[in-house]
N, C-alpha and C positions, 0 to 999 in steps of 0.2 A: 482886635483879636486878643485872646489872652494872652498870658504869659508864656514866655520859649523855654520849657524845659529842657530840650535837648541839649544843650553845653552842661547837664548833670548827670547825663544817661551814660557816658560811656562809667562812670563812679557805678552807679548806681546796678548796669549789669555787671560790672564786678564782682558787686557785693550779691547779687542775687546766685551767682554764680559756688560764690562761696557759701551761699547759704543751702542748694542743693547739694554740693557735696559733704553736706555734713547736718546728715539726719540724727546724730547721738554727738555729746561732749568725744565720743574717741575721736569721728572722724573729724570734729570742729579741728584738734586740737592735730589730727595728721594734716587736712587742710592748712593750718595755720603754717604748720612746720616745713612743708613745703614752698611756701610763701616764702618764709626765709631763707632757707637752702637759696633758691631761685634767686635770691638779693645776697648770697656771700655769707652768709652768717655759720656759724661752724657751733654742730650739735656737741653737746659736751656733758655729761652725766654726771648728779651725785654723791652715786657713788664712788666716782676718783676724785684725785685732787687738783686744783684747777692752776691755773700757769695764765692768766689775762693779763691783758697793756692796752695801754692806750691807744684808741685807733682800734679795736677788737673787736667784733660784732660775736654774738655769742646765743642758744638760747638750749634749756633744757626742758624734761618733761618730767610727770611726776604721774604714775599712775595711767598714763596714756590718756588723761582725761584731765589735767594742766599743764597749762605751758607758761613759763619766765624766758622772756626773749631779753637783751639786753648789749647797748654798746656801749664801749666806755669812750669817753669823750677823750678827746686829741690831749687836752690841757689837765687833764685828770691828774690827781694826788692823794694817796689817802687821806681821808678826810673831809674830803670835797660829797657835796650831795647828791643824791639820786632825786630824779625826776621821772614816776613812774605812774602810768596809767594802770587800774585793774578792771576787769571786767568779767565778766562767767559765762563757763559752756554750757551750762545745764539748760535746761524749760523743761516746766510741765511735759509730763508724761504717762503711759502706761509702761508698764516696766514687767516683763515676762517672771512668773515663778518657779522657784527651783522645780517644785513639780506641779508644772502647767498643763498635762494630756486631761482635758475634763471631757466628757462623755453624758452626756443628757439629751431625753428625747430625741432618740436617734443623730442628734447633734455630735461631731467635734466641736470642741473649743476650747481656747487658749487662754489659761489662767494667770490675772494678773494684777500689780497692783498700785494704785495711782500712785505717782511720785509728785509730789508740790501740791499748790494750789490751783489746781488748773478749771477752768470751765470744761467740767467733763460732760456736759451736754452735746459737746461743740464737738462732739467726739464718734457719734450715733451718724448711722447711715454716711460714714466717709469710706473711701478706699484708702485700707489702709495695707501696709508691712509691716515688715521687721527689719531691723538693722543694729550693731552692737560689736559686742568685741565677745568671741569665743576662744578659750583654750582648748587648742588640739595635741595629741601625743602624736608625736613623729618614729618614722621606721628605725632611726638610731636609741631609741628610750627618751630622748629626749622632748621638752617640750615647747611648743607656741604657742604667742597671742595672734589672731588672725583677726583682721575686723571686715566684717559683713555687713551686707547689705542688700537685701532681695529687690530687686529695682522692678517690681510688680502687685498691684492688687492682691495679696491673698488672706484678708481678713476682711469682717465686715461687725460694727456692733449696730444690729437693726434696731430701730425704736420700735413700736407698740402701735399699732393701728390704731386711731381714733376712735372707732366703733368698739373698739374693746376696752378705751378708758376715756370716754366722751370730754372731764377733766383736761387730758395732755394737750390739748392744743393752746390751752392759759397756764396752766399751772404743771410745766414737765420734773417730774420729781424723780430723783434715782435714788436708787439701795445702792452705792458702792462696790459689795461685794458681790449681790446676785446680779445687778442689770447691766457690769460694764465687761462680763466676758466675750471678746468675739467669737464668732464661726467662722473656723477656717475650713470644713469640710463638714458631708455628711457621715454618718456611719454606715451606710451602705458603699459609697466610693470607698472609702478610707480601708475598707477592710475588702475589696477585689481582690482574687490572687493571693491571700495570705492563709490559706488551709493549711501551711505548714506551721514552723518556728512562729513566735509569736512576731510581729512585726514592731520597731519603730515607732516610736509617735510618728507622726506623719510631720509635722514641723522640723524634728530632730533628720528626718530624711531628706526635706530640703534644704536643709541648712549643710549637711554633708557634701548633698550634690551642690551645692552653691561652692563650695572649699573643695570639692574634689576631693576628698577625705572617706572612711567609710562613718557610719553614725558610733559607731564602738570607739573612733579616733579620737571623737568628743566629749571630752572630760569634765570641762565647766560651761558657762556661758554668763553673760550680762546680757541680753535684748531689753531695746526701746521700740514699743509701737511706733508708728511713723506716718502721716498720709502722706500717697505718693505724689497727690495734687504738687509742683510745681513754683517756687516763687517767681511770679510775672510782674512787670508794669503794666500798671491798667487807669482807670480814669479814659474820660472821654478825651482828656488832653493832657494824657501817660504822667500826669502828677504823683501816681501813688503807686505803693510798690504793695502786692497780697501777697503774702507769704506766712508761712508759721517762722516759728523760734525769734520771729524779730528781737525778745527778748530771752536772752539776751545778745544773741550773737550780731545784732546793728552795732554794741559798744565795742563788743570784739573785736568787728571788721576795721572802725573806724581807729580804733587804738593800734591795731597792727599796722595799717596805711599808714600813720602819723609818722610813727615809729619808723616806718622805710623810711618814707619823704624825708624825715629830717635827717637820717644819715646817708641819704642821699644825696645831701648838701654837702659836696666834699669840704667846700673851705670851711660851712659854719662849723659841723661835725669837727674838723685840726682843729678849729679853736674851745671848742666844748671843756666846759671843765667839769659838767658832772654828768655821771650815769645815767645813760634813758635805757629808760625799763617799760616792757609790755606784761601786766600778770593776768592771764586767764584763767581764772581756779574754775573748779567743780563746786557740787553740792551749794550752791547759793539758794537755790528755793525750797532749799531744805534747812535751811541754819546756819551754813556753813561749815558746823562743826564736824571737821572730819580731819583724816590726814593729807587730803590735798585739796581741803575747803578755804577759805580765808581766814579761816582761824585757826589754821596750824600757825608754826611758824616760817611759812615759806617765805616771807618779806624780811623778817629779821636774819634769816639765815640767808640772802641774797646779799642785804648788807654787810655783815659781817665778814661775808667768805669774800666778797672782792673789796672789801678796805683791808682786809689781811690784816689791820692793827685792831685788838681790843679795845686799846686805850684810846683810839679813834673815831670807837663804833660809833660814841653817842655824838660827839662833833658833827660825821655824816647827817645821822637821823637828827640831829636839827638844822641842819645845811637841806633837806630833803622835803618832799614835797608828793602829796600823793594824792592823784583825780581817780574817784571812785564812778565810775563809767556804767551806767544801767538807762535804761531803757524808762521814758517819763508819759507822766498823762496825760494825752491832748484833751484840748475841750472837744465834750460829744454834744453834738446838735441837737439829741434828742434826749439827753439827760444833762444838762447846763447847769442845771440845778444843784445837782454833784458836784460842782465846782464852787472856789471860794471866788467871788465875785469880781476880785481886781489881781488873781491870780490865774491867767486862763491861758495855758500854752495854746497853740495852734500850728498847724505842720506849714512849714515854709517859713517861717519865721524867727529860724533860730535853734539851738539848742538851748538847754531848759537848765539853769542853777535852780537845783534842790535845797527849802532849806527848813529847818522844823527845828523850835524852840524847846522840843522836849527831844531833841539829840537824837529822831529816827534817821535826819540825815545830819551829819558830818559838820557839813560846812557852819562858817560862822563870817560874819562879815569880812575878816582879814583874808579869809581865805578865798573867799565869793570875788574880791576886789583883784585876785589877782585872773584871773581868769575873764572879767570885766573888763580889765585896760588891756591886756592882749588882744579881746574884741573890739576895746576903742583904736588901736595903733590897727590893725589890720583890717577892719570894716567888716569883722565877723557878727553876725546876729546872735542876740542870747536873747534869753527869756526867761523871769524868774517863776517858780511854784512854790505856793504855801497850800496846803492842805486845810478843809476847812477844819472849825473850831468842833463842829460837833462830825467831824468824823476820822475815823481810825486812819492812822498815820503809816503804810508800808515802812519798810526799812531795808538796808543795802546791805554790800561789804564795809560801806565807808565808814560807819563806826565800828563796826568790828575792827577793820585793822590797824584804825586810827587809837583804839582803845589799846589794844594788844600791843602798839610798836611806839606811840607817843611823834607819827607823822601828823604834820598841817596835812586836812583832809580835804576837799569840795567834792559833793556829790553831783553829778549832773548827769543828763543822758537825752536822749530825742523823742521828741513826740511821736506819740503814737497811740492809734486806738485798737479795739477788743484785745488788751492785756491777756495772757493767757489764755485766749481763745484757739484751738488749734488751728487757724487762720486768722493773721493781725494785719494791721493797716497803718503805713504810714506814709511820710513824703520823701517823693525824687528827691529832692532839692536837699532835706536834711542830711544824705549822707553825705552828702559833699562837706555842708556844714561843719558838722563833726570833726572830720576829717581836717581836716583847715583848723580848727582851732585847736585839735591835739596837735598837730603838728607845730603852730607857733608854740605849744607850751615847751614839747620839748627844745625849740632851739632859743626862747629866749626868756626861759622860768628861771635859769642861774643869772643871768642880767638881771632882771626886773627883781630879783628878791634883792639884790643888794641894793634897790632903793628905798626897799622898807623896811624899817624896822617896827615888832613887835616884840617886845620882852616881858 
């Protein structure tokens, strides 16, 4: 018989669990924060000023769409290093426009526009929603961020009959701006019953009734497209988990798990002497570049504001250590070729050190090595990846914030296939993985660096 997945299945609904409730970086990132709540951890903004000790589990948001979770260790002293994983709420997406009511050919539909790189084919003929974070004005003048979520089919982007482009069944081409608007209504429904006042978008009406709000309440909005399909275990013997956003939120999930587990070690936790930190930023498939991307200064200013000393900072940040946590390329079976010949991840076998000679990822052999002997002392699987010679080299947060702060960086993340397809595929067995090897880094990355030196 094959292999027994199930001793990874209860990890594994976990995380699928977490991945349904959080169709947009807001709800990743309320998801996440209830996570901690639920394990002690005490929310703290900021905007005030902070009061932490040793033994303090902590975590903030930024934007509603990052989070820095963080405990400081029992034996803490300023001075002493962080040990922090980073990972991103973002994936590919359609992303609703300020003014999205479009009207064609007796058609509704909803104007909008890609965000990342995503395979926007993979995007045609699904049922889709919406879900997002909306500003509402309240009965006092004051105001709210309310985050939504239509938990029903009401978009559709149809593709193009074959008869009408004999071509699309080999060669499926899009216009961006004309072919990826959905339909969410006709214009004969849409406009029943509306002889009076002009009505509503018809989206702005459901999103009202969804907040219980009137549609005049609603004053801004962020919406992310969404399919409502589901992340399942599937395979004929539940190997593999279908789901969207695997990327990124598989490095998410696993970086927040680690992050409990290990201070959930009460004894190792008292003896801890350095900071372990979870950073989930925004905007990663887009550059990062933003105010709550990986290239602000959300890392440096973590630093800083809990070693309280200046003249400290830079002692921590070389006492410190940062896992750049994304989501990696399995070998595809039908495109192998793609691959660099003696670099071939595969699902169940590990998580994947990323590494690339022209510095798209991070890592460098010192840093690759610590992450290696944690998997030799605990019997964790890795896998390395190099990218081939003649093809274009992806890139993480892991040099960005390694560049920006002057942390030892490794980039690594879990196999996985159709990258950026709005349904990706990976293995049962890797979240566990994951999981397991973040969690030895936080409880014993300040041990193991004091056996190496690099200077």
């Amino acid at each position: 018989m094959a292999n027994d997945y199930t001793k990874y299945l209860p990890n594994a609904q976990k995380f699928l669990d977490f991945v349904n409730a959080s169709p947009t970086p807001f709800h990743a990132v309320a998801t996440s924060a209830k996570l901690l709540t639920d394990a002690g951890f005490e929310r703290i903004h900021e905007r005030d000023q902070w009061s932490v000790r040793p033994g303090g589990k902590y975590f903030y948001t930024r934007n509603q769409s990052t989070l820095v979770a963080f405990a400081v260790g029992g034996k803490f002293v300023p001075g002493n290093g962080f040990s922090i994983t980073g990972a991103h709420t973002d994936s590919p997406n359609l992303r609703v426009k300020p003014v999205f009511d479009v009207k064609k050919c007796e058609y509704v539909q909803v104007g909008v526009e890609p965000y990342g790189g995503g395979l926007w084919t993979t995007w045609f003929d699904r049922d889709l929603t919406v879900a997002g974070r909306v500003i509402v004005q309240k009965g006092d003048g004051q105001f709210d961020t309310r985050l939504v979520h239509i938990d029903r089919p009401i978009l559709r982007i149809p593709t193009l009959a074959v008869h009408l482009d004999r071509d699309s069944g080999t060669e499926f081409k899009i216009n961006k701006q004309t072919h990826l608007l959905p339909v969410i209504a006709t214009a004969l429904k849409s406009s029943l019953g509306s002889d009076g006042p002009k009505e509503p978008p018809v989206l702005l009406q459901l999103l009202a009734k969804e907040l219980g709000v009137s549609p005049a309440d609603i004053r801004d909005f962020e919406l992310c497209l969404a399919d409502t399909q589901k992340s399942v275990v599937g395979g004929v013997f539940n190997e593999f988990i279908f789901s969207p956003r695997l990327d990124n939120l598989g490095m998410s999930f696993a970086g927040l798990m680690g992050l409990l587990a290990a201070v959930g070690d009460s004894a190792k936790f008292a003896a801890e002497k350095n900071v372990l930190s979870v950073a989930l930023f925004d905007h990663e498939e887009v550059g990062s570049e933003s105010a709550h991307g990986a290239a602000s200064p959300i890392v440096t200013e973590l630093i800083r504001r809990v070693t309280g000393d200046l003249q400290l900072y830079d002692l921590a940040v070389r006492r410190s250590f940062f896992v750049s946590a994304d989501m990696a390329h399995a070998l595809h079976p039908n495109y192998s070729e793609k691959h660099e010949p003696y670099h071939q991840p595969q699902m169940h076998k590990g998580v994947v050190i990323k590494q690339n000679s022209n510095q798209r990822y991070a890592t460098t052999p010192a840093t690759a090595f610590i992450l290696k002997e944690l998997g030799r002392r605990y019997n964790i699987p890795l896998q390395e990846f190099v990218v081939r010679n003649d093809s274009a080299c992806g890139s993480t947060i892991g040099p960005i914030v390694s560049g920006n702060t002057g942390l030892r960086t490794v980039d690594i993340g879990n196999p996985q296939l159709s990258m950026h397809s709005i349904r990706e595929m990976m293995g049962v067995t890797d979240v566990t993985h994951a999981i397991n090897l973040l969690t030895t880094f936080f409880q014993d990355f300040s041990t193991l660096d004091e056996q190496l030196t690099v200077d």
